[in-house]
C-alpha positions in Angstrom: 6.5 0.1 -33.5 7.4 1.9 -30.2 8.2 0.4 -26.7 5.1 -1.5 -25.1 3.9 0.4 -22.6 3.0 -1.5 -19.1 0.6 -0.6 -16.8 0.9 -0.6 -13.5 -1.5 -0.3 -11.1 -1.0 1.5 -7.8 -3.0 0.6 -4.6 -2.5 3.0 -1.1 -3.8 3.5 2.3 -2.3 5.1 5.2 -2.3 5.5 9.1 -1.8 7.9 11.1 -4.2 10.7 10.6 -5.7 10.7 14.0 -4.2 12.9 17.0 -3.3 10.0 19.3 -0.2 9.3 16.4 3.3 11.1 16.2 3.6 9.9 13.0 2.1 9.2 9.3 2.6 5.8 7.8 1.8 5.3 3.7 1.7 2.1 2.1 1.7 1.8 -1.2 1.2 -1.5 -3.1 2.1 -1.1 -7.1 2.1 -4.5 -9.5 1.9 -4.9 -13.3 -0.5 -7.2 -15.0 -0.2 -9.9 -12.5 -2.5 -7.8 -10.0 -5.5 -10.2 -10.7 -4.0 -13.1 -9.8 -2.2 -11.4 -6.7 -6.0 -10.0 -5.7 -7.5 -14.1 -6.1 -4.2 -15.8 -4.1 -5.4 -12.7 -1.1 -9.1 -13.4 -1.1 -8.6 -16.8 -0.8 -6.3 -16.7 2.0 -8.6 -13.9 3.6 -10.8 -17.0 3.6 -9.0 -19.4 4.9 -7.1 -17.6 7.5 -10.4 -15.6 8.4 -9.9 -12.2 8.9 -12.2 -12.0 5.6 -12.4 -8.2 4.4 -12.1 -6.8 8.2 -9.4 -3.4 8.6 -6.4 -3.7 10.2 -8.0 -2.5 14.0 -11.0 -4.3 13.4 -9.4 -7.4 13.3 -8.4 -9.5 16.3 -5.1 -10.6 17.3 -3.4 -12.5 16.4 -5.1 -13.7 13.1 -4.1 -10.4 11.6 -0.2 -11.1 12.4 -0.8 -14.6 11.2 -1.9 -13.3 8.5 1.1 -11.1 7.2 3.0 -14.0 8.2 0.9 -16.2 5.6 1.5 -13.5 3.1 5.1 -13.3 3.5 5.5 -16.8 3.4 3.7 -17.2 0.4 5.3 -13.9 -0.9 1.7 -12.4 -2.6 2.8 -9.1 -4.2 6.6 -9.4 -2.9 8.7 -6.7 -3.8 5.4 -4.9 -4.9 5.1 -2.9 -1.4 6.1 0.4 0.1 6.0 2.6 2.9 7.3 5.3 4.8 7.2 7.1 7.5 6.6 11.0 8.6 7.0 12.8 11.5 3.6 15.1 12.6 2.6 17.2 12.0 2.6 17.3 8.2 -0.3 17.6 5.8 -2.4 14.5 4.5 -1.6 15.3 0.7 2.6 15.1 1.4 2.9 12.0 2.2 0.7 10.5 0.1 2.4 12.4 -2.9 6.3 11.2 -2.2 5.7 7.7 -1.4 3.0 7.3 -4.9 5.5 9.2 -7.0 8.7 6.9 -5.9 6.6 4.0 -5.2 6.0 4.2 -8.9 9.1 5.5 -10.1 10.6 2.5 -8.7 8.4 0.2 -10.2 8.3 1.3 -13.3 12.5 1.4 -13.7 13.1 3.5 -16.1 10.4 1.6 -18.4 7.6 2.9 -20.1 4.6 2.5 -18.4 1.2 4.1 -17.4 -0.2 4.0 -14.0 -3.7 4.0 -12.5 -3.6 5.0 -9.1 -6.7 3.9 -6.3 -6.4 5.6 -2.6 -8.9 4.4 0.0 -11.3 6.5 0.5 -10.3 9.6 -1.2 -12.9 12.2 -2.6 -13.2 13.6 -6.0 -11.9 16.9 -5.4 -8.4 15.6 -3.6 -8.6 12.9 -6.5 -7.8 15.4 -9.0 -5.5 17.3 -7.1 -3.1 14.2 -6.5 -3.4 13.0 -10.1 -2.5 16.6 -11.1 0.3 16.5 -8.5 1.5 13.3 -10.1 1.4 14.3 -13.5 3.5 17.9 -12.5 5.9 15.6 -10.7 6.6 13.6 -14.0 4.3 10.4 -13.7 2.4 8.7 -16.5 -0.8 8.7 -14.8 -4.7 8.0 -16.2 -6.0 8.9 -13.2 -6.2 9.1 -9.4 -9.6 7.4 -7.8 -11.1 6.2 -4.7 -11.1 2.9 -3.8 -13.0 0.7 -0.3 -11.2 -1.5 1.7 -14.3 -2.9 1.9 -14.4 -3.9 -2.1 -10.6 -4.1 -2.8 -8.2 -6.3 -1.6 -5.0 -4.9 -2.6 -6.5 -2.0 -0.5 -7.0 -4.4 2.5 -3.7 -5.1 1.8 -2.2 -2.0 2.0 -4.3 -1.1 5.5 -2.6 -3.9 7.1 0.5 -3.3 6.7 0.2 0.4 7.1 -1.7 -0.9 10.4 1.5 -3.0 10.9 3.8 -0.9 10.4 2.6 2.0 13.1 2.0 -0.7 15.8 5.3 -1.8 15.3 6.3 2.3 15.3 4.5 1.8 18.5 6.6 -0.7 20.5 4.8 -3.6 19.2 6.8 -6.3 19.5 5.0 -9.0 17.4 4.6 -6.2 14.8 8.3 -5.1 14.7 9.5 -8.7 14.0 6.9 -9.3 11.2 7.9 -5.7 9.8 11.6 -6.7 10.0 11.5 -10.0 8.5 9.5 -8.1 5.5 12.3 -5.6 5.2 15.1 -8.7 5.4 12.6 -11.0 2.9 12.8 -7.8 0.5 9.0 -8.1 0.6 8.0 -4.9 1.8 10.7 -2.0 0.8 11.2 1.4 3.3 11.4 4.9 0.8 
C-alpha cells in the first residue's frame, strides 16, 4: 500500500488590480482536512464580531482590524496563510501563479498530496489556464475553480488579509502592526 495521499485545499484572493495601486498583493490560504472546522470557528466569529460576510473595503473600521486581531488571537488557520507582494505593473496571472505554486509547495513538504485550488472570482477560461500552469509547474492539482467571497469564508479570509496587507503597504499604521504581529506570531508567512 503506497503513501496516503493528503489533500489540501487552497483558497486565494488578491488586491491590487486597480490603477490607484503600485503594487499587487496575493493571499493565499492552504489547510489539510481540518478546513471545515477552520471555515465553522470563522463564521462564527464573523458572527459575533459582526463584520458577517462583508469584503475587506466594505467593512467599517475598525471591526475589520478587530477582527484579524480575534483571528490571530485565536490562531484560525495559523501557519495556513501566504502572501506576497509585486511591484506594477505585472500581469494578473504572475502573481497569482508563484504565490499558489509555493504556497502549496510549502504546505505540502515534500509529502504526497493533492490540491484543489478555489480563486475568487475567476472565470472558466483563466481557470483552466492556472490549473494547467500548475500542473506544468509540478503541482498535484484536480483542478483550479472559482469561488465568492460572498459563499466562502476561507475566501473572506483571504480578502482581508490581502486587504490588510496593502493598507498597511499603504502607510496604514493600524494595519502595519496587525500585519507585523502576524509575521512575528508565524501566522501569516511573506513568500
Amino acid at each position: 500500500m503506497g503513501p496516503k495521499i493528503k489533500k489540501l485545499y487552497c483558497y486565494v484572493d488578491e488586491t491590487g488590480q486597480d490603477a490607484g495601486s503600485n503594487f499587487f498583493v496575493v493571499v493565499s490560504v492552504v489547510s489539510g482536512e481540518e478546513q471545515n472546522k477552520i471555515r465553522n470557528d470563522l463564521l462564527n466569529l464573523e458572527s459575533s464580531s459582526k463584520v458577517h460576510a462583508r469584503k475587506w473595503f466594505n467593512s467599517r473600521s475598525p471591526a475589520k482590524e478587530q477582527f484579524l486581531r480575534a483571528v490571530i488571537k485565536e490562531q484560525l488557520a495559523r501557519g495556513d496563510l501566504y502572501y506576497s507582494k509585486f511591484k506594477k505593473p505585472i500581469p494578473f496571472f504572475l502573481p497569482m501563479l508563484e504565490i499558489v505554486e509555493k504556497a502549496i509547495k510549502d504546505k505540502a513538504r515534500g509529502k504526497s498530496y493533492l490540491a484543489i485550488v478555489y480563486v475568487d472570482g475567476i472565470d472558466k477560461k483563466k481557470a483552466k489556464e492556472l490549473t494547467n500552469a500548475l500542473r506544468f509547474k509540478g503541482i498535484k492539482l484536480k483542478y483550479v475553480r472559482s469561488a465568492r467571497d460572498e459563499s466562502e469564508p476561507m475566501i473572506r479570509l483571504a480578502d482581508r488579509w490581502a486587504g490588510c496587507i496593502r493598507d498597511a503597504l499603504e502607510g496604514k499604521e493600524d494595519n502595519a502592526k496587525i500585519l507585523s504581529k502576524a509575521e512575528k506570531d508565524k501566522y501569516i508567512k511573506k513568500l
